[in-house]
C-alpha positions as CSV (number, residue, x, y, z in Angstrom):
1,X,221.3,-10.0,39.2
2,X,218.9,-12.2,41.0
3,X,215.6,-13.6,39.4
4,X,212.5,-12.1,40.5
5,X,209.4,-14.8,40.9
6,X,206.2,-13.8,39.3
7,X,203.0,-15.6,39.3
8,X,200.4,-14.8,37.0
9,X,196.5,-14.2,38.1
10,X,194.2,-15.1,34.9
11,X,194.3,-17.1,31.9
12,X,192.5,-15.5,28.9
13,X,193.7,-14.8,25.8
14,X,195.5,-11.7,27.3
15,X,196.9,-13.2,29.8
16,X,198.0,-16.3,28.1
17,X,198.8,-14.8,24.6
18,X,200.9,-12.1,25.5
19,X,201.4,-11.8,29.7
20,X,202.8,-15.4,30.3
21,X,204.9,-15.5,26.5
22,X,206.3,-12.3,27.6
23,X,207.2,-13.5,31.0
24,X,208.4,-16.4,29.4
25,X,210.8,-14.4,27.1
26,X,212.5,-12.7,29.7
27,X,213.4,-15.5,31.6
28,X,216.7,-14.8,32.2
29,X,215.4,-12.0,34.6
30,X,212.1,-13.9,36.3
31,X,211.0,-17.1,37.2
32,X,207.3,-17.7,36.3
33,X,206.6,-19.7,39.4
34,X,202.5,-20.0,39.0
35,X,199.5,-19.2,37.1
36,X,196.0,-19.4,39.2
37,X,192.6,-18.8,37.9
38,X,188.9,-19.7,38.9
39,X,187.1,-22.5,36.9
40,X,188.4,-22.4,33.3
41,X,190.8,-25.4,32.4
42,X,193.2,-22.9,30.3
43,X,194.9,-22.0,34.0
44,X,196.0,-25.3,34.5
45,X,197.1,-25.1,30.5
46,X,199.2,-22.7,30.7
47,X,200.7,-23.9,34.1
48,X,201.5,-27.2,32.3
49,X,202.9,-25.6,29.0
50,X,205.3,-23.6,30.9
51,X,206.0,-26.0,34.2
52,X,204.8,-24.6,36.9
53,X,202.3,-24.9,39.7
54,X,198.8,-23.9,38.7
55,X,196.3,-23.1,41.5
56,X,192.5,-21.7,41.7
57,X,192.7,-19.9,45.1
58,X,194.6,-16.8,44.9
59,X,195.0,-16.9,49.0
60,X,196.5,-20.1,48.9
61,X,199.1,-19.6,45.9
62,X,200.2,-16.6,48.3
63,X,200.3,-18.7,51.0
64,X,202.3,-21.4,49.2
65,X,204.9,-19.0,46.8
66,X,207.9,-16.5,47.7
67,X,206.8,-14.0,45.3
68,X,208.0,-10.6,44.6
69,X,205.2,-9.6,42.2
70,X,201.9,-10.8,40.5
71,X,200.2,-9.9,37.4
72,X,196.9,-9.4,37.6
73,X,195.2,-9.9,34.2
74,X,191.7,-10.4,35.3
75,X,188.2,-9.0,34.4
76,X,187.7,-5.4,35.0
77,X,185.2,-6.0,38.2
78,X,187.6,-8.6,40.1
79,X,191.0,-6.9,39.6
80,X,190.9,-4.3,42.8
81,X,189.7,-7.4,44.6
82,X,192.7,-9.9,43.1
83,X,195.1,-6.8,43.9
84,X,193.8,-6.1,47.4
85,X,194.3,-9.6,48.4
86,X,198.0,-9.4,46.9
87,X,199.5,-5.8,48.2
88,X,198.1,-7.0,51.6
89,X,200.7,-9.4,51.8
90,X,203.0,-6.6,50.6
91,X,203.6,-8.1,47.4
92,X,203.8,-5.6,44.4
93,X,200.9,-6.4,41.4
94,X,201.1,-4.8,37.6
95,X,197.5,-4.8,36.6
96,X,195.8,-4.8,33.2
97,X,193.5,-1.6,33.0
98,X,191.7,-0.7,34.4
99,X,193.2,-0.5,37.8
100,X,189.7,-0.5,39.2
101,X,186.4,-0.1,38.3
102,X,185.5,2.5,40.3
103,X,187.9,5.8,41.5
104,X,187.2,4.1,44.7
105,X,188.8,1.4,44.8
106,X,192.1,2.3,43.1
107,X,192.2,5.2,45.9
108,X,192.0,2.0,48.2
109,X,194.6,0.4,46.3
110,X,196.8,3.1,46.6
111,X,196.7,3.7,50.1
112,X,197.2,0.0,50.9
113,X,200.3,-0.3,48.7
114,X,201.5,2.9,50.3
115,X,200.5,1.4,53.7
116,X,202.5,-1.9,52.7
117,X,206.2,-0.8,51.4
118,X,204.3,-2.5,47.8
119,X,204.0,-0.9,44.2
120,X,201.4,-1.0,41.4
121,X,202.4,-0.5,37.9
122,X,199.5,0.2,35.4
123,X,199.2,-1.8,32.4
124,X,198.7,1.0,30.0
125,X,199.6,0.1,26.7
126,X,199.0,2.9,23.9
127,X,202.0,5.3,24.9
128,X,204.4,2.4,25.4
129,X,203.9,1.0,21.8
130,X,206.9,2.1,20.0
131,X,205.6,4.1,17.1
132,X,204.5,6.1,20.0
133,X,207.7,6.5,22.0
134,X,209.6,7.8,19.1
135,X,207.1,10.5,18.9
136,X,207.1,11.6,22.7
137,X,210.8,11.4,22.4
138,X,210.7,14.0,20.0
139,X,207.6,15.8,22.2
140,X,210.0,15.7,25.2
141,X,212.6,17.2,23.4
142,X,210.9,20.1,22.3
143,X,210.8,19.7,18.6
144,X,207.3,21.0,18.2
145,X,207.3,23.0,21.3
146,X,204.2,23.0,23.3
147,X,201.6,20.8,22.1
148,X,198.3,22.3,22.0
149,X,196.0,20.0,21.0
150,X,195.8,16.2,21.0
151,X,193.4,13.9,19.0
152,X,192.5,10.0,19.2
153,X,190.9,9.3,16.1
154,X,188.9,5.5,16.7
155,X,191.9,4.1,17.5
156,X,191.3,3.2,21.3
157,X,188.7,4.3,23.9
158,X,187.8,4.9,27.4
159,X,190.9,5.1,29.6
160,X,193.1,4.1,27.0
161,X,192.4,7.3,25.2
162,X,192.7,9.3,27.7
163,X,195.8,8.5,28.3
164,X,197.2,8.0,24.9
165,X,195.8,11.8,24.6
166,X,197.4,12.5,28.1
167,X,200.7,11.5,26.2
168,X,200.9,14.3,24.1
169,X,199.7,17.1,26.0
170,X,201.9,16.0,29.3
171,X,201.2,13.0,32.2
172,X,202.1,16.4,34.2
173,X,199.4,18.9,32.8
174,X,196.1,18.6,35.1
175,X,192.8,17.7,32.6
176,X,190.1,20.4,34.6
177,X,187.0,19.8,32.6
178,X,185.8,17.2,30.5
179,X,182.3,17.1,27.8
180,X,181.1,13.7,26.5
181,X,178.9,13.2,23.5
182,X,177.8,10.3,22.1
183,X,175.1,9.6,19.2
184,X,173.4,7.0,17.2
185,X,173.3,7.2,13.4
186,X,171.7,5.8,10.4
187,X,174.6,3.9,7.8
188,X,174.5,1.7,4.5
189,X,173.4,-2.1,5.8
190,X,176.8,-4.4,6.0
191,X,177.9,-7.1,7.1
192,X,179.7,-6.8,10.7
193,X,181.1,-9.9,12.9
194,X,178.7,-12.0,11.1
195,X,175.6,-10.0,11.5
196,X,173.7,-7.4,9.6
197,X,174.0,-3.9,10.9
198,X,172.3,-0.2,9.8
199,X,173.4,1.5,12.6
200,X,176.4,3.0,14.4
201,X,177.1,4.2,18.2
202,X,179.6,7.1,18.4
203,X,180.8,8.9,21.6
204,X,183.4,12.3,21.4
205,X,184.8,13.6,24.2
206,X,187.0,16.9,24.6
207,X,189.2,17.1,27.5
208,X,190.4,20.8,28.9
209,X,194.0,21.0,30.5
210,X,194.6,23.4,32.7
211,X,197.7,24.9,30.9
212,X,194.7,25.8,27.7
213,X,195.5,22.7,25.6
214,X,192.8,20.8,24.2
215,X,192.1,16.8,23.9
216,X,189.9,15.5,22.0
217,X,188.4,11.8,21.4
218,X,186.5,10.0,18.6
219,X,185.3,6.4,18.5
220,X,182.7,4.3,16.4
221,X,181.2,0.8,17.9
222,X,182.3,0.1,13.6
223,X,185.6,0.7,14.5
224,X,187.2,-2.4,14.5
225,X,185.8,-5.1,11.7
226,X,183.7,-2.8,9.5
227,X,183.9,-2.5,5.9
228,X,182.3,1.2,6.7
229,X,185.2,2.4,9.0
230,X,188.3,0.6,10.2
231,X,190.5,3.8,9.2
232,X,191.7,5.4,12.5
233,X,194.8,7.6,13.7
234,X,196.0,10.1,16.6
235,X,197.3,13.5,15.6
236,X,198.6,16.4,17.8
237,X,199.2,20.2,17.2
238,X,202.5,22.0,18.5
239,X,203.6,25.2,18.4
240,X,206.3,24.5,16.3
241,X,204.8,21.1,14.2
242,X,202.3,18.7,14.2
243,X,202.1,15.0,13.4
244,X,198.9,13.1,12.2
245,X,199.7,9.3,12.5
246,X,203.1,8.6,11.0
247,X,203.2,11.8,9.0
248,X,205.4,14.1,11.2
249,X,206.1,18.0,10.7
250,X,208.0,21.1,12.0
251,X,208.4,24.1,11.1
252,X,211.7,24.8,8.8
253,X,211.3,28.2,8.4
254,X,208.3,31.3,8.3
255,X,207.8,30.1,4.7
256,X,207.9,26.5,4.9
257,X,207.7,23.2,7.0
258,X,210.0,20.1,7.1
259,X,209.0,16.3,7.2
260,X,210.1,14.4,10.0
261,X,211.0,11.3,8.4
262,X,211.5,8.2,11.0
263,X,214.1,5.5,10.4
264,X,213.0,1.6,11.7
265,X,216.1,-0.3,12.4
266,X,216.0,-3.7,13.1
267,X,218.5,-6.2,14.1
268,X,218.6,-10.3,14.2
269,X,217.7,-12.3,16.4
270,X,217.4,-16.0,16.2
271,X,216.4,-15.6,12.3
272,X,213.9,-13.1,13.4
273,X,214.0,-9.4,12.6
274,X,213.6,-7.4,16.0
275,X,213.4,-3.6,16.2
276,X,216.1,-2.3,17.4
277,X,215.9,1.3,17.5
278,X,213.6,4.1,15.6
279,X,216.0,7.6,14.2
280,X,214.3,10.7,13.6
281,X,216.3,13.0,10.7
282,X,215.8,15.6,13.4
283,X,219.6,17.8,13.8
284,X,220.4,16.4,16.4
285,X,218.8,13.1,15.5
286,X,216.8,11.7,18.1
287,X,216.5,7.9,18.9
288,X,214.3,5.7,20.8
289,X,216.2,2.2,21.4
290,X,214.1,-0.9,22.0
291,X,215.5,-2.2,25.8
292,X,214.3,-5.3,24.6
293,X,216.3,-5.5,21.6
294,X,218.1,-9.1,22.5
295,X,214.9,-10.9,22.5
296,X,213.1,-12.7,20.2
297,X,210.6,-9.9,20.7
298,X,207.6,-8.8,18.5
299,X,206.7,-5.1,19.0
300,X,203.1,-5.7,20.4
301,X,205.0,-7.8,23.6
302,X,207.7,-4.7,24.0
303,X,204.7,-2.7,25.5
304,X,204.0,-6.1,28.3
305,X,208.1,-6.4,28.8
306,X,208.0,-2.4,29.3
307,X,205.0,-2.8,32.2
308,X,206.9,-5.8,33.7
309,X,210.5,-4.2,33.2
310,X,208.4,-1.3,35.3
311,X,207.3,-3.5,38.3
312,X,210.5,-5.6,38.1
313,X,213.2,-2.1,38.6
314,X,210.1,-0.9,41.8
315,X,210.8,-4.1,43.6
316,X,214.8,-4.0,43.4
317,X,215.3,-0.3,43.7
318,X,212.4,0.6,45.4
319,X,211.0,3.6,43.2
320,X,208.1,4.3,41.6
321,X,206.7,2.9,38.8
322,X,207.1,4.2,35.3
323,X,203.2,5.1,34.9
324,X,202.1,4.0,38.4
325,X,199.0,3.5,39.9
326,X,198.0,7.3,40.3
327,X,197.9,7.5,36.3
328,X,195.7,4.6,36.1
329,X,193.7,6.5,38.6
330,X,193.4,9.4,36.6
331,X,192.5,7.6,33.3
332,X,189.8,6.0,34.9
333,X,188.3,8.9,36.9
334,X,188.0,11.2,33.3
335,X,186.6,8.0,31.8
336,X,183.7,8.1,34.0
337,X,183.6,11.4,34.2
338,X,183.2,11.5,30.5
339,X,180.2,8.8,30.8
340,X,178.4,11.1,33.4
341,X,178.7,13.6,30.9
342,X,176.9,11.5,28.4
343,X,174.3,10.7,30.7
344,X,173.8,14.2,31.7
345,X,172.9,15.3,28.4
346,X,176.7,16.8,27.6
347,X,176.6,18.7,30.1
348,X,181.0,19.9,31.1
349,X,182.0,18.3,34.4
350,X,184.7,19.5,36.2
351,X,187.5,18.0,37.7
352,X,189.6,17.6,40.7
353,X,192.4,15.4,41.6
């Protein structure tokens, strides 16, 4: 099978700590041909680590490269702008999320790639890590029957909750109504990222499907590097079972329930110990393999060589991505939905897509 040649728009620490060393690993399937970004001398870093052309004008690395996709891992604000200029030339992009700022734009960005023979792949992380695919695997199989109610407990926000709630309920079942709340509260003064703090931000947001399950969303501004919180999960409610973070249940009998218990199995690779697969003691068991097993792959990077893996089979088979740029879409339209909400004074706001 033919290399595909990828260049790589940005060069933060996302791009250049997991994109381009992900890239990089699966070498054997793409050429990294380019890495351009404005101003900063870690474009021209990275271009030098890895031997390839670095550039700051996106328009003229087009000009100059045969590419057959870009990742674009750039602020928020630019990336419909980066991607514009890129599916234009009919050239396929996988984008970090958000896939735009505003709904606007990524309907803009899907009509153009539409318009051009091109494909977007959203970069949406939280339901491609692997403790997460074993448990849709075992969702899409019907273990716990329909799920009726999925929770994000300060583990992510914004999009990426949505769609990490999204997950459990089904990418298929229509969200029809969303409230946001958000508050500000009083807590013990601590120490946080080097500063004295006595207060916390929180926003909750409840998401209606149109099949009657419920979503639901919880984050703290304390969530990540406070000695207050820090603690933070996802749960969801079945008919038939629930799970509430790696604790996983079904129902044995009318008297009783049964523990899922799931099996990590790792292999070597290199002298490093790779996942390799995850069993569920379900009868029959149920397995989610790791496609990237014969790399020297950490699990964090399986999630980036899922998104590229995504874009890569689009370009050479010419079919949709695995998530796409309509779910990206989505995530970002309830996310600002759930923001008008707050501003609104909590009041519901529908929803139509």
């Amino acid at each position: 099978m033919d290399k595909l040649n990828v260049a790589v728009v940005g060069a933060g620490r996302r791009a250049s700590g997991a994109w381009i060393p992900t890239i990089d690993l699966l070498k054997d399937q793409l050429n990294l041909v380019a890495v351009c970004n404005t101003g900063a001398p870690r474009g021209e870093e990275q271009a030098n680590k890895y031997g390839v052309k670095w550039y700051s004008n996106v328009e003229k690395m087009l000009d100059e490269q045969k590419l057959d996709f870009v990742a674009v891992i750039v602020n928020p604000a630019n990336a419909h702008i980066v991607s514009k200029a890129i599916l234009e030339r009919g050239i396929s992009v996988v984008t970090e999320t958000p896939i735009a700022s505003a709904v606007e734009d990524a309907d803009m960005l899907i009509a153009l790639a539409k318009e051009k023979g091109a494909y977007i792949e959203t970069a949406e992380n939280l339901y491609r890590m692997p403790s997460e695919r074993i448990k849709r695997e075992l969702i899409l199989n019907g273990v716990f029957g329909k799920i009726l109610r999925g929770h994000n407990n300060n583990l992510t926000h914004d999009y990426h909750a949505v769609s990490l709630v999204r997950s459990y309920i089904g990418f298929d079942v229509k969200i029809k109504r969303v409230i946001g709340i958000d508050g500000n509260f009083s807590v013990a003064e601590h120490n946080y990222r080097g500063s004295k703090v006595n207060s916390e931000y929180t926003c909750h947001e409840i998401y209606f499907f149109e099949n009657g399950a419920l979503g639901f969303s919880h984050f703290t501004n304390l969530t990540w590097g406070s000695p207050l919180r820090g603690i933070s999960s996802t749960e969801f409610y079945g008919e038939n079972g629930m799970a509430v973070g790696d604790k996983i249940f079904m129902l044995k009998d009318k008297d009783d329930k049964k523990q899922i218990n799931i099996q990590r199995l790792t292999c070597n690779v290199d002298g490093m110990d790779v996942l390799d697969k995850f069993v569920a003691d379900t009868d029959p068991e149920i397995v989610w393999d790791n496609p990237f097993k014969k790399y020297k792959i950490s699990d964090g990077l399986i999630t980036i060589a899922s998104e590229l893996a995504s874009i890569m089979k689009s370009v050479r088979e010419n079919v949709e991505p695995e998530y796409g740029a309509f779910n990206g879409r989505i995530d970002r339209q309830i996310d600002l939905a759930i923001s008008q909400s707050h501003r609104e004074g909590n009041i519901p706001i529908d929803i139509e897509y």
